[in-house]
N, C-alpha and C positions, 0 to 999 in steps of 0.2 A: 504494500500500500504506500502510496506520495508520505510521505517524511513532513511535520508542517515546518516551515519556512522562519528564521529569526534573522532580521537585517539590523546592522548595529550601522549605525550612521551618524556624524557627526563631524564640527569642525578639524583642518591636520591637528596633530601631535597631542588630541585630549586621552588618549589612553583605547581605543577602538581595538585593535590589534591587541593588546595585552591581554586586554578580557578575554577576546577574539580567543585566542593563543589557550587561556585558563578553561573555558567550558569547554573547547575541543581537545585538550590534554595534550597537544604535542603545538610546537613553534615552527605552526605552517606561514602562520604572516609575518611578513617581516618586520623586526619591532626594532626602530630605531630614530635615536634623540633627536630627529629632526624634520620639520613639516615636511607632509605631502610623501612622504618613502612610500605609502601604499598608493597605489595609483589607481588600481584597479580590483576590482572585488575579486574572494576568495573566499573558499566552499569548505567547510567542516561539516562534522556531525557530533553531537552534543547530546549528551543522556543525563538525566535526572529524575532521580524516583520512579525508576522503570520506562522511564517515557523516552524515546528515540526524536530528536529535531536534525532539519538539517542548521546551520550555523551560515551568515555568509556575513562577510565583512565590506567596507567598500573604503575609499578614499575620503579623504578632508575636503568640507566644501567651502570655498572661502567669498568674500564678496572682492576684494582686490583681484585683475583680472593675471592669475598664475598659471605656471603653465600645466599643462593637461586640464582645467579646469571646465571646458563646454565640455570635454570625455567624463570627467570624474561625473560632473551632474547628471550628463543623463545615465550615466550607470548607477546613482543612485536613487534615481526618480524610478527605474525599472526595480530595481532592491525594494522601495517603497512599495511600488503598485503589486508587486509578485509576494510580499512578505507575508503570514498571517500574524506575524507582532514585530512591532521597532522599537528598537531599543535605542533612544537617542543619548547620547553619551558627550557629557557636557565637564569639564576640569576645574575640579573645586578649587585648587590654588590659582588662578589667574584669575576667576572668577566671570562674569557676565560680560559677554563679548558680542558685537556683530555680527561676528560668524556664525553665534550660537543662533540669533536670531532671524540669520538670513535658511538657518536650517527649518527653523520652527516654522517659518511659512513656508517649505515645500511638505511642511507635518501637517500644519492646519488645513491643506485641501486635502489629505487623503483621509478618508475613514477608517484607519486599521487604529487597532489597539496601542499606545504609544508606552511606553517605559522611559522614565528621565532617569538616567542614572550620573551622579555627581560625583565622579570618579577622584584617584588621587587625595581620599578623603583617610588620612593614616592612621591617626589617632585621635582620640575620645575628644581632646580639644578643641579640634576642624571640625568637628561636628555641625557647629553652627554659620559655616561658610554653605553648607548646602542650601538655607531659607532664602540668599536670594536668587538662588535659579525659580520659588516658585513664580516670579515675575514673567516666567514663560506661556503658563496658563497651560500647563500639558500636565496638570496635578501634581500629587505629593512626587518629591527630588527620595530621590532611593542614595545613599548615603555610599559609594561603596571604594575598594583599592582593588585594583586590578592587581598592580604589582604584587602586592600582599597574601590577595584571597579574601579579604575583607568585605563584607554584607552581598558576596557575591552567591551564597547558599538561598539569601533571601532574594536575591535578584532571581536566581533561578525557579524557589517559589511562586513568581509572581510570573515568570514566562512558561512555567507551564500549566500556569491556571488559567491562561490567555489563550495558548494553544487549540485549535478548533478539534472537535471531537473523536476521535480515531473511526475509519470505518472500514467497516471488514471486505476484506478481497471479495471482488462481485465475479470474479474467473475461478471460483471454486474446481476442481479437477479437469482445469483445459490449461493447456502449455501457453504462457505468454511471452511473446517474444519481444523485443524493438528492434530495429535498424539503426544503428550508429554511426554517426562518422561526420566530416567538415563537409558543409554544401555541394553539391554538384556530382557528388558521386555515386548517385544512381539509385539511390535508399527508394527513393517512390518507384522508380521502374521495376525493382526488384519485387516491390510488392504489387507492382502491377500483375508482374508477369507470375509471383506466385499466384495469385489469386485469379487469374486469365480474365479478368474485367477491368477497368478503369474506375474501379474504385478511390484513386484520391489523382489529384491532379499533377500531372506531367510536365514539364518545362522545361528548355533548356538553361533557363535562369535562375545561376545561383542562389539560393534559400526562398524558393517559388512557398515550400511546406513553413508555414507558419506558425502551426499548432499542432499537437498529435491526433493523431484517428486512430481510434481502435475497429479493429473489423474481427470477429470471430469463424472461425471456418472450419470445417471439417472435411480430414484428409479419410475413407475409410473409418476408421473405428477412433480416428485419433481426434481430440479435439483442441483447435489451435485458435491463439488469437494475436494477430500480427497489430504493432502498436508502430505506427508510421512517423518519425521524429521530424521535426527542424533540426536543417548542421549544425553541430555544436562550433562556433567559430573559436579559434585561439582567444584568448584572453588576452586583449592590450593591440589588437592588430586591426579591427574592424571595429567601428564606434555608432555604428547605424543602431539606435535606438530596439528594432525590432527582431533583429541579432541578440541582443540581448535577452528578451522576452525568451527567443528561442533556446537558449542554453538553458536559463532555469525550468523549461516546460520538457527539456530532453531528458535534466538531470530525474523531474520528476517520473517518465515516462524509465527511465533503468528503475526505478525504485519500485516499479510497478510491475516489475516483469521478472521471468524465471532466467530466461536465456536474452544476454545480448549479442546480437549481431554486426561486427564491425566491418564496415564496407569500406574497402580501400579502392582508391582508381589506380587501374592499372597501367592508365595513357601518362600520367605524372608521375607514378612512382611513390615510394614510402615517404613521407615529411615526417621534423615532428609531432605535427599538429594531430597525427594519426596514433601516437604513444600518447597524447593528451587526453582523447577522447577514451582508449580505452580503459583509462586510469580512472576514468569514474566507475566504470563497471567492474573492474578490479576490486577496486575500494567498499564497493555494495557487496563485494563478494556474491556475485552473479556470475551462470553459466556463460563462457564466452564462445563463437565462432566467428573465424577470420574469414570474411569472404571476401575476394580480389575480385571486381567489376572490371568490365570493359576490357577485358582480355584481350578480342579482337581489335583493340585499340594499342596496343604493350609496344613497348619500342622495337626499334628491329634488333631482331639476337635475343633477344628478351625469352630467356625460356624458365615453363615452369620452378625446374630444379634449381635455378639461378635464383629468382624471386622466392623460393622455398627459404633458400641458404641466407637470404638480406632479409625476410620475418625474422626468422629464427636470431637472427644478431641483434635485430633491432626490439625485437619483442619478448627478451629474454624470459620476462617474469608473467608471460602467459605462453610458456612452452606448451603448456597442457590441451591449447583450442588446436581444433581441426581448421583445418587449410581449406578452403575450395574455391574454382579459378572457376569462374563463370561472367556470362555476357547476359545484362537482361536485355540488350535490344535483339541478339538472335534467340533469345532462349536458350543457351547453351551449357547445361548443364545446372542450371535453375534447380530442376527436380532433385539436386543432391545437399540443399540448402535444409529443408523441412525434415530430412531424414538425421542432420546432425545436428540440428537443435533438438528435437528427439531423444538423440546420443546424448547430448548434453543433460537437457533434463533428468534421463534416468540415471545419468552418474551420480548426478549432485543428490538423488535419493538413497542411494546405495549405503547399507550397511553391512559393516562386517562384524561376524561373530566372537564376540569378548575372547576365547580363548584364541582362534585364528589370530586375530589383533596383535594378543600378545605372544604369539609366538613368533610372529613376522617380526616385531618390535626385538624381541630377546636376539634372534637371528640376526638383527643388522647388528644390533652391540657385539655380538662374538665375533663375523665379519668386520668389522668395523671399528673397533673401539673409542667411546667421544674421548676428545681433544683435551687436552688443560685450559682452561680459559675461568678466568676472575679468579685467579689463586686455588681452583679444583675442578673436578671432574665431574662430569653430571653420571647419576647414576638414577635409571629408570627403572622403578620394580612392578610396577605394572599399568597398564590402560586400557582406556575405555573409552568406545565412541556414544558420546554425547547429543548430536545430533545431526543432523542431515541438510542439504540445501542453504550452505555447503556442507558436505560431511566434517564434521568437527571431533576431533580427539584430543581428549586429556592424558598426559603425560603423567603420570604421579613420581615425583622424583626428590631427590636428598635437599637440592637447590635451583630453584631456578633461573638465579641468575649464573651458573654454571654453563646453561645451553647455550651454543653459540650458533648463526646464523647458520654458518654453514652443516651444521650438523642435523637442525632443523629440514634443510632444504632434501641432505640423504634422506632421512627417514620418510619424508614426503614421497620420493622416488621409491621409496622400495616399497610405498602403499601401493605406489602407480605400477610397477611390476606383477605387485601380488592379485590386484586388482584394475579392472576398467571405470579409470576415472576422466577418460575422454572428453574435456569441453568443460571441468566443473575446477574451481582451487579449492583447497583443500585446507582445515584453520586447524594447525597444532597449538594447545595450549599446554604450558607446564606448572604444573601444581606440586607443593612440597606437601610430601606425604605426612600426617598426624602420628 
């Protein structure tokens, strides 16, 4: 199911990105002592009290005319219109600024639910530097320190009492797929020609698809529902207003689905804009399959095994999807698309039996012995698969800050040996035994 939306918006250098950085638990934005370092919005996800949000952050709006500023605004006027709560984030030590309040009138036209929060507020004595933000008329000022962790537990209370209501998957036991990838490469043809009608519109103009469509279909016995994206465009490269719409409505559309489908053009070749897009679907820990469009388009020399050999380098950290080289404008091999999104889905169901598990596990350690790493050795006495879509196994072990990345990665491999995990990644956790 869509993830609900929290956009944190606000003047450069109030503290946006720190918070940013605290509810999503790792330092994806860049946080640095001086205006305007974020430019462009960045995508987290963020849990509190059982509850899943996506996170997104954007740049400093300022009224002096700086640079990237027509870019930053409207990437946060779409943050605004796309959020289901803002968090506007306003800096207790400098205290009431223009800036603040050239933000508050892009607040005051939109309807969402708003959060003031008076950041940089450290200790018990700043406390009453927060009362005159309430001159803003966006209600009570939330007290809080990013830096710190400070009234950021209550800030959380209060965005996920805001959050609109979870609703339950309406594709109960049918495959749902998307189409991913940057504009023009064929996502709608593809689901033309799966579905042999003209079900959503064709064009040869980059980001024609503006919204998603869901179509449900059935192959036989199987029951599919193909979800038709807008390109997700690079971040920071294209500043067209509805571009933007499109990436947050794509992000939602992975979140909503079993299998995503990444579509490369094979007339242009790999970019990185194509390890960008599938990084969201990674990260959702979603079924992947690589599909290479426009085949009959490939440079000359251009052979399968070649473009095999440049995925596989480029795409290291989804060795696991299937390949397949297909043309939607001759139908070329189309029919082998539906059959590995399929394969996908049924991997990422796949479980294996407790004792199997741990005997493959015991077998790579004797094979294998872990590494030294943080001053010892990890030592795994038994596991359990936990759950499915993705298959998830817990490691139960001495330490686990012992495990090291790469030994993670073997044991992953020798799942995929012992087992068909075709299209799906696969989440080792390591838990220290009681």
């Amino acid at each position: 199911m869509p993830l609900g939306l929290v956009a944190f918006v606000g003047a450069p250098n109030v503290g946006k990105s720190t918070i940013f950085n605290r509810i999503v638990g790792s330092r994806t934005s860049i946080v640095e002592d001086t205006p305007g370092v974020t430019r462009d919005r960045l995508y987290g996800t963020g849990e509190w009290l059982t509850r899943k949000f996506r996170v997104v952050d954007t740049g400093g709006v300022e009224i002096k005319n700086a640079p990237f500023q027509t870019e930053i605004r409207a990437q946060v006027q779409i943050a605004i219109d796309e959020a289901d709560v803002i968090v506007f984030v306003v800096d207790g030590k400098t205290g009431l600024t223009g800036d603040d309040e050239e933000v508050a009138q892009m607040l005051y036209r939109s309807s969402k639910p708003v959060l003031l929060a008076v950041n940089k507020i450290d200790n018990v004595e700043r406390l009453g530097d927060a009362a005159e933000f309430y001159a803003l008329g966006l209600g009570d000022p939330h007290a809080v320190s990013g830096a710190h962790g400070i009234g950021i537990g209550d800030l959380l209370d209060e965005i996920v009492a805001l959050l609109p209501e979870e609703k339950e998957e309406t594709y109960e036991g049918q495959i749902t797929f998307s189409f991913i990838g940057r504009p023009n490469v064929g996502k709608s043809s593809l689901t033309n020609s799966l579905l042999g009608q003209s079900r959503v519109i064709v064009n040869s103009l980059a980001g024609t698809t503006r919204d998603s469509i869901d179509t449900p279909f059935q192959v036989n016995d199987d029951h599919f529902v193909a979800i038709d994206t807008a390109g997700l465009v690079k971040r920071g490269k294209i500043y067209e207003a509805i571009d933007k719409y499109a990436a947050l409505r794509a992000l939602r559309a992975i979140d909503r689905s079993d299998v995503a489908v990444l579509v490369i053009d094979a007339s242009t070749g790999i970019i990185d804009q194509d390890r960008h897009v599938v990084g969201y679907a990674l990260e959702a820990k979603k079924g992947i399959v690589l599909v290479v469009n426009k085949w009959d388009l490939a440079q000359k020399g251009q052979t399968q095994e070649s473009f095999t050999e440049e995925i596989k380098s480029r795409f290291k950290f989804v060795d696991f999807a299937r390949i397949i080289y297909v043309s939607a404008k001759t139908g070329r091999d189309v029919d082998e698309i539906l059959p590995a999104i399929k394969q996908a889905y049924e991997s990422a169901q796949r479980r294996i039996p407790t004792s199997i598990l741990n005997q493959i596990i015991l077998d790579a350690q004797n094979m294998n012995p872990t590494p030294e790493f943080n001053h010892g050795r990890l030592k795994i006495f038994y596991s359990n698969q936990v759950a499915v879509n993705p298959p998830t196994f817990v490691m139960f072990c001495n330490d686990p800050k012992f495990a090291h990345f790469s030994y993670t990665r073997y044991l992953e491999n020798r799942l995929r040996d012992s087992f068909d995990f075709t299209g799906t990644p696969l989440h080792i956790i390591y838990r220290q035994r009681k």
